[in-house]
N, C-alpha and C positions, 0 to 999 in steps of 0.2 A: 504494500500500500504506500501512497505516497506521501510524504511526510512534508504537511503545510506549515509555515512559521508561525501562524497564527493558530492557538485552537478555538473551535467554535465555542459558541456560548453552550449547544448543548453536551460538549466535553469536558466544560467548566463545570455543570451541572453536574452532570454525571459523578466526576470526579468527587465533588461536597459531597453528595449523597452516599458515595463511599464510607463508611463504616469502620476505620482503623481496628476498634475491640473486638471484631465478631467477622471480618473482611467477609461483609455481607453487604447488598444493598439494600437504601432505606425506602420504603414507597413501592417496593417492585411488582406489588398490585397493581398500582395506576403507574406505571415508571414510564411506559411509552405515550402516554399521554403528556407529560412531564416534558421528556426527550422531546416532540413533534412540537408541542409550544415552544420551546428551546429554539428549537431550525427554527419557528415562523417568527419568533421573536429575533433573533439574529437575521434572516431575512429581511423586518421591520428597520432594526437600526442599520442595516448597509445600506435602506432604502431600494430594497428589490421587490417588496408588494406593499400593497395600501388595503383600505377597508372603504371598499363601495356601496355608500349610501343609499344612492340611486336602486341598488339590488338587493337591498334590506341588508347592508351590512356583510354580504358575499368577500372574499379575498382576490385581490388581482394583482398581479405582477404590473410594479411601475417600472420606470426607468427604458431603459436602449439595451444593455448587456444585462445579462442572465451572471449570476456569481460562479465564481469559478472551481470553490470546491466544490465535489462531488456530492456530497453529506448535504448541500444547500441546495445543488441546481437541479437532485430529483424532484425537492418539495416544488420548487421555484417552474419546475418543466409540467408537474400533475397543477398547480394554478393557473398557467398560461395555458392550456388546453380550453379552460373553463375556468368563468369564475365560482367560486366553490366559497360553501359556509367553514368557518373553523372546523367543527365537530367532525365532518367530511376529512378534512384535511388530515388532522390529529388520526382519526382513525387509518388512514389510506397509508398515512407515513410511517406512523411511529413506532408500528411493532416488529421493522427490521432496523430499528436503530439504535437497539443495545448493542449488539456484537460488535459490530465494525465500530464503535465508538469505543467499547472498550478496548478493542484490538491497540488502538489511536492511542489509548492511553497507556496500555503497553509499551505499544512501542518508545513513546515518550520517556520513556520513565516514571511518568506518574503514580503508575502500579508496577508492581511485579506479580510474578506468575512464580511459587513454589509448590515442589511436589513432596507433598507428604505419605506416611504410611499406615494405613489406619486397621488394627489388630496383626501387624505385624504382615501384614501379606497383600491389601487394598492398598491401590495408590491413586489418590486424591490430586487434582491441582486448587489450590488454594491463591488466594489476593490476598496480596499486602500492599502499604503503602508504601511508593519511590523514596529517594532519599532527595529527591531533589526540592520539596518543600512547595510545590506548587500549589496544593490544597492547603495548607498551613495558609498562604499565602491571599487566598480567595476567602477562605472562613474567616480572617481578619476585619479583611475588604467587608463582608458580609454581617458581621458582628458587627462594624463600626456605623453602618448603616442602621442596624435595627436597636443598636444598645445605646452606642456611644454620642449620638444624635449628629452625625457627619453628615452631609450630604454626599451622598453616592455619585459616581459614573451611571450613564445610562445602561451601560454594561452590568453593575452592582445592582443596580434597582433591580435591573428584568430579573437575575438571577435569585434574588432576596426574593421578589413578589412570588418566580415559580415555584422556589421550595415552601414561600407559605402557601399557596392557592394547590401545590401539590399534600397538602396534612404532613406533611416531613416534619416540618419544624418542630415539634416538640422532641423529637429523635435527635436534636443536638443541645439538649436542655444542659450539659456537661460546659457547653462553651459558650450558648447562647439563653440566657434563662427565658423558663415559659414564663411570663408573665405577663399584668395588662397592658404596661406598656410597650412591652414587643411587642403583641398582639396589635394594638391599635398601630402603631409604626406600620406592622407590616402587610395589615388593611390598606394603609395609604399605600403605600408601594402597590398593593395588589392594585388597585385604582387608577394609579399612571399619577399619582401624587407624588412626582420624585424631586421638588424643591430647583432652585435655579443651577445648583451645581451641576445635575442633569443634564448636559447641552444635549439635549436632543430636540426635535422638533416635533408641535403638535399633534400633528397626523403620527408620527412613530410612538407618543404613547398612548395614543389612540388604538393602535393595533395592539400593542405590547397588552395593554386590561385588556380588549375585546380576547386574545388570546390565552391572558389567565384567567380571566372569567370564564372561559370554557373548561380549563383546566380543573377549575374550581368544580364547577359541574360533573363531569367524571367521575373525580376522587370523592364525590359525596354520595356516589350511588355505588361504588366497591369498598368492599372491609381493605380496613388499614392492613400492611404487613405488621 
């Protein structure tokens, strides 16, 4: 696979929701819901689709050029056929986009891959966390947004709003506490309430809520992991 300089937002995601204690993932109910708002919200902030009004709120590819990673320009090629509702989209996308993301994060380093032996004779592959501090690095970012009262990147907010509109968040209560005012923080976020720090533009958190708010939807009609 080919290895991009930049990783997506939904490999940022992916990554938080990695589990250090139990190298389990968090949400993997609704995980590819989670993932697919991820793409459509990375799509939103590169400015590759919008939310058409005119079609009750339908998704359509803006812009001249299609994005160039692959992980982006499926979602970005099944909206340009047709403009399509979120929930279409989320569903269409998202349940081939654990593996090859995790794959991505393999390779990175972000995880590893060890093989253990379980009664002495079964051999398991197991996740751990890279040593290269990447997810340290994003749960920070993420923490400072919901605790520490920082105004986020437009990159931090989407990320912050999908693990709350994903039911994660109380799964990082060790580094981020559940409480009301994280809660309410991360209402706003979910909302596209991301403060002036945010440079991003109207229409991008336009999509980014219409996106978790779908998200939100999903993960409230599936049992939590």
């Amino acid at each position: 696979m080919t290895q991009y300089d930049e990783p997506t937002l939904a490999e940022d995601l992916l990554l938080l929701l990695f589990q250090p204690s139990s190298g389990t993932i968090a949400g993997e109910n609704t995980l590819f819901y989670a993932l697919g708002g991820a793409v459509l919200a990375d799509l939103a902030l590169q400015g590759h689709v919008t939310v058409d009004e005119s079609s009750g709120g339908k998704l359509a590819t803006a812009g001249n050029e299609p994005p160039a990673d692959p992980a982006l320009r499926s979602a970005w090629d099944y909206i340009d056929e047709k403009q399509r509702r979120v929930q279409t989209v989320l569903a269409a996308i998202g349940p081939a986009l654990r593996q090859p993301l995790l794959q991505r994060l393999i390779d990175r380093g972000d995880l590893t891959q060890v093989q253990r032996k379980t009664l002495l004779v079964f051999t398991t592959t197991a996740l751990q966390e890279g040593g290269n501090g990447r997810r340290a690095e994003l749960l920070a970012a993420v923490r400072g947004a919901l605790v520490d009262g920082g105004e986020p990147t437009a990159r931090v907010a989407a990320l912050a709003a999908l693990i709350s509109g994903s039911g994660t968040l109380p799964q990082f209560h060790r580094e981020i506490p559940w409480n009301s005012a994280v809660i309410s923080r991360a209402k706003e976020l979910e909302r596209g309430n991301w403060g002036a720090g945010a440079a991003a533009e109207a229409v991008t958190r336009t999509v980014t809520a219409t996106v978790v708010n779908n998200v939100v939807i999903a993960a409230a009609v599936r049992p939590p992991t």
